[in-house]
C-alpha positions as CSV (number, residue, x, y, z in Angstrom):
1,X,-30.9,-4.4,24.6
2,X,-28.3,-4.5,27.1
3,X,-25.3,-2.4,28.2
4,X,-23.0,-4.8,27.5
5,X,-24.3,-5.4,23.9
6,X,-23.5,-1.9,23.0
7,X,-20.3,-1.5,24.2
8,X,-19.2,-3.7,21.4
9,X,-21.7,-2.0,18.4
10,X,-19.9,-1.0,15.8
11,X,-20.0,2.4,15.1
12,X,-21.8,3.8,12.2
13,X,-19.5,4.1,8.9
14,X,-18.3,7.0,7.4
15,X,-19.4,6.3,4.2
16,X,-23.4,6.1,5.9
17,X,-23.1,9.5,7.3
18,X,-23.9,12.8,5.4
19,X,-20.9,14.3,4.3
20,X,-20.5,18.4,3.9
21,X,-17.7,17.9,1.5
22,X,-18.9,17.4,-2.3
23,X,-18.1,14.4,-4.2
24,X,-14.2,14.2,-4.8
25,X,-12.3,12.1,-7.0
26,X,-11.5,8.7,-6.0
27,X,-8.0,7.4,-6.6
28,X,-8.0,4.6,-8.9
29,X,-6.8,1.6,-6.7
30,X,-7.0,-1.4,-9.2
31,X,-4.9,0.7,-11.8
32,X,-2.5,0.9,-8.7
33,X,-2.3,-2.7,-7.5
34,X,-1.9,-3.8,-11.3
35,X,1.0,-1.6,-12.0
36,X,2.8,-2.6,-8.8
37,X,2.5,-6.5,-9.6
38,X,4.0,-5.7,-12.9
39,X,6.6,-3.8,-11.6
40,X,7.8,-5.9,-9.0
41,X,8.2,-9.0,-11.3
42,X,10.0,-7.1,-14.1
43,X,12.3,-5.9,-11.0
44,X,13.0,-9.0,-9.4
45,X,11.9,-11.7,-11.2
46,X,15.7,-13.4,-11.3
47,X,16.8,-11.2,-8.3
48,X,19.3,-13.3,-6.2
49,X,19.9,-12.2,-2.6
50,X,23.3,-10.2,-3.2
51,X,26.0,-10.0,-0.4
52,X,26.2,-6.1,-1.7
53,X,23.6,-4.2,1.1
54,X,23.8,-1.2,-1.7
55,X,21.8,-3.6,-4.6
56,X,18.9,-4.1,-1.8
57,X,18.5,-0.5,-1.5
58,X,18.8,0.2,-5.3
59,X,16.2,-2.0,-5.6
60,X,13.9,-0.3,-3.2
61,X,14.8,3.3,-4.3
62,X,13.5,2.0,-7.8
63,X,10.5,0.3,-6.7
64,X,9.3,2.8,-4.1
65,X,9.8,6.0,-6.6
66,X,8.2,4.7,-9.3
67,X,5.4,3.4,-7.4
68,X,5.1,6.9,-5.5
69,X,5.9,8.5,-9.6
70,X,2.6,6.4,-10.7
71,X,0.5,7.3,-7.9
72,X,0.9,11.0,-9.0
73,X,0.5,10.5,-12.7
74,X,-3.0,8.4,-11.7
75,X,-4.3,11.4,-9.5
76,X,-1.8,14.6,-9.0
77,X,-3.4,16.4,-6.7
78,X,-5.9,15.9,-3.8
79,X,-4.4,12.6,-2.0
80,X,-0.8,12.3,-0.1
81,X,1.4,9.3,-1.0
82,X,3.6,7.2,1.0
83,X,5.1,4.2,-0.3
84,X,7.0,1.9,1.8
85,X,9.1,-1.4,0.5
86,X,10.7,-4.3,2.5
87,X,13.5,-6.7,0.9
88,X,14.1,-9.7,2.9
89,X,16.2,-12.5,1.8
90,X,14.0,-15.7,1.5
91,X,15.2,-18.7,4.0
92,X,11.8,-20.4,4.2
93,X,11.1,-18.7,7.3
94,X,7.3,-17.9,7.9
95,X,6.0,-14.2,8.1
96,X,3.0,-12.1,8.9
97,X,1.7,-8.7,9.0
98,X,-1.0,-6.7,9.6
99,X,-2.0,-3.1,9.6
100,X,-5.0,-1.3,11.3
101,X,-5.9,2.1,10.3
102,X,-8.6,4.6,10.7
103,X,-9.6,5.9,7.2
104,X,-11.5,8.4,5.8
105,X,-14.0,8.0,2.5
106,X,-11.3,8.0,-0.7
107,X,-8.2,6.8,1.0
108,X,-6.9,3.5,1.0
109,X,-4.3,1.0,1.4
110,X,-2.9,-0.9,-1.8
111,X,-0.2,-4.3,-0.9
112,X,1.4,-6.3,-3.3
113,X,3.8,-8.8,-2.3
114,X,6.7,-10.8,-4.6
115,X,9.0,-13.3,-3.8
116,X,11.0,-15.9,-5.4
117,X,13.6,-18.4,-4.3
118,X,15.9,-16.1,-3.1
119,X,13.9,-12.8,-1.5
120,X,10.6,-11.1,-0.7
121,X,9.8,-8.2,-1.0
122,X,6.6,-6.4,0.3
123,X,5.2,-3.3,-1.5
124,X,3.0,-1.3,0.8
125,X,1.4,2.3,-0.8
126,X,-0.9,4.3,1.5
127,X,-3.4,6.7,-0.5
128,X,-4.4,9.5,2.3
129,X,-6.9,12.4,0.9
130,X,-5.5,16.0,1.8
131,X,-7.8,18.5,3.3
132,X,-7.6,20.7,0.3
């Protein structure tokens, strides 16, 4: 094999290694991603873009606290949560995003997006286990 070959091996996973930590918990990301979808479209199902900026961020405050308030009655302890929620108003315009991330066993990313007519909005909550 040469050089060059293993400068781009993969390296091996987390998950293949042995790990000194017993089993924990895993938080429950379909129960998650489920619970956002719902939320979202019972939020903003006949949301029109308003010309009030303070409706926008009532709508995220709502969104990103429950999500965050869901993600603590799923698993309280043991993970820390950070929920993150974009409003745009919708003008046919194209969009992309992408995330890279170096994870440990357990945490996880969960993304739901809505949009209608009138906005999008991007739901983005980060699951990161905590040391204890």
């Amino acid at each position: 094999m040469s050089t060059t070959s293993l400068a781009f091996r993969s390296p091996v996973s987390r998950s293949e290694a042995a790990s000194p930590n017993p089993a924990r918990p895993a938080f429950d990301t379909d129960l998650l991603r489920a619970y956002m979808k719902k939320l979202l479209q019972a939020t903003l199902q006949h949301a029109v873009w308003p010309h009030d900026r303070d409706q926008v961020r009532s709508w995220m405050k709502d969104i990103k606290e429950r999500v965050k308030d869901r993600m603590l009655e799923i698993q309280p302890s043991g993970f820390k949560y950070v929920v993150l929620v974009q409003i745009n108003e919708n003008l046919n315009q194209g969009g992309r995003a992408d995330m890279v991330c170096h994870w440990e066993d357990g945490d996880a990313c969960i993304h739901e997006l809505f949009y209608n007519d009138s906005i999008i909005c991007t739901c983005i909550a980060l699951v990161v286990r905590s040391s204890s």
